[in-house]
N, C-alpha and C positions, 0 to 999 in steps of 0.2 A: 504494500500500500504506500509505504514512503516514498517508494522508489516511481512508484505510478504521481505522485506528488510535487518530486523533484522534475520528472519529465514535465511535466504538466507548467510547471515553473521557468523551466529552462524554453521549452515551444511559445509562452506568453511571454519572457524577454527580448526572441529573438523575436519576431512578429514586432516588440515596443521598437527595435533597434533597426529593425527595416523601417518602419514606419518616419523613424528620425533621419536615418538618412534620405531617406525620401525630402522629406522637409526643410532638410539642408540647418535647424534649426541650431545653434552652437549649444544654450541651455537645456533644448531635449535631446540632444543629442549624449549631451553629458549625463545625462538622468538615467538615458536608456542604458549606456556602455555601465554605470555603475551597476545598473539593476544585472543588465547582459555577465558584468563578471560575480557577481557574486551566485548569480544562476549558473555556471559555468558552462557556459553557451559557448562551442568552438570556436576557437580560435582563426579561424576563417573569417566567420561572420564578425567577430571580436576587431579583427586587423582592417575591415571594410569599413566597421566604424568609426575605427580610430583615423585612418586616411580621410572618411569625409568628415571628421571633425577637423582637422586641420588645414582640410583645405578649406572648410569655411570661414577657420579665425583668418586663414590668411586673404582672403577676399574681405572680411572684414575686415580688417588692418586696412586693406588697400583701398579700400572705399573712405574707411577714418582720414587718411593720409591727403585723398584729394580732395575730401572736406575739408580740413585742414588748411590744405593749400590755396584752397577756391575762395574761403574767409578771408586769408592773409592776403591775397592778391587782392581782394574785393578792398581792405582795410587800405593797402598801399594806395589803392585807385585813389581812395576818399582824400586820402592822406599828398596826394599828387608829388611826392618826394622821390626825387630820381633815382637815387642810390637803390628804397625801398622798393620801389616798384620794380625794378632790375632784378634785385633779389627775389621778390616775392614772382616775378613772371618767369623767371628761370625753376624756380619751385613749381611752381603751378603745371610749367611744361612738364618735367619729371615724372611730376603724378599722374600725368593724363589728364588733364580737369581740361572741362570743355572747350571747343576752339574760339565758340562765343567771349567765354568770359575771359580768356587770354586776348582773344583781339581786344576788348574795351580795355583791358591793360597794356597791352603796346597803344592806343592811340590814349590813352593818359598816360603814358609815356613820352608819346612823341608832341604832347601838346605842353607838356611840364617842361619838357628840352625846349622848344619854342619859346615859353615864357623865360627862364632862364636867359637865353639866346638873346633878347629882346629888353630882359634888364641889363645884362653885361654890357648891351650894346649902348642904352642909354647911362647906363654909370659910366663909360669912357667919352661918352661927348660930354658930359657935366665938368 
């Protein structure tokens, strides 16, 4: 009967741990590989869920990153500071963050350089 129990145990972990990877989800996916190991559900199924847990933190990471970068470039725009904006659109590129939101930071780029341009120019005729 235990052992009709344990199976019974281990078929409804794996089932939870298909289900998570299906979902791609990182915190049910975490929920399930615990429950998957302490059911001691093969080691097969066990490695499948581990590989799509980490490929998910790492799509999450990657997505963090060009959120990240897409703010900071947004903040540089606001911010119209040459230096910043260089930095923040060199970032921006890296991550991949959208070609939209990198274009409106090259052209507050190129309009900060313009201003600049245009005070140096009138600070030397003064």
């Amino acid at each position: 009967c235990s052992s009709d129990l344990e199976e019974a145990a281990q078929k409804e972990a794996e089932v939870e741990l298909q289900k998570a990877v299906e979902a791609e989800d990182i915190a049910m996916l975490e929920a399930a590989l615990a429950q998957a190991e302490t059911a001691k559900v093969e080691k097969k199924a066990l490695d499948k869920g581990r590989k799509c847990l980490a490929e998910a933190k790492d799509r999450k990471a990657a997505a963090d990153a060009r959120l990240g970068a897409e703010e900071a470039l947004l903040k540089a725009i606001d911010a119209a500071a040459i230096s910043g904006l260089e930095t923040a659109i060199a970032r921006a590129e890296a991550a991949k963050v959208s070609d939209e939101v990198i274009g409106k930071g090259r052209a507050a780029l190129a309009e900060a350089m313009a201003k600049k341009e245009a005070t140096d120019i009138l600070a030397k005729a003064t």
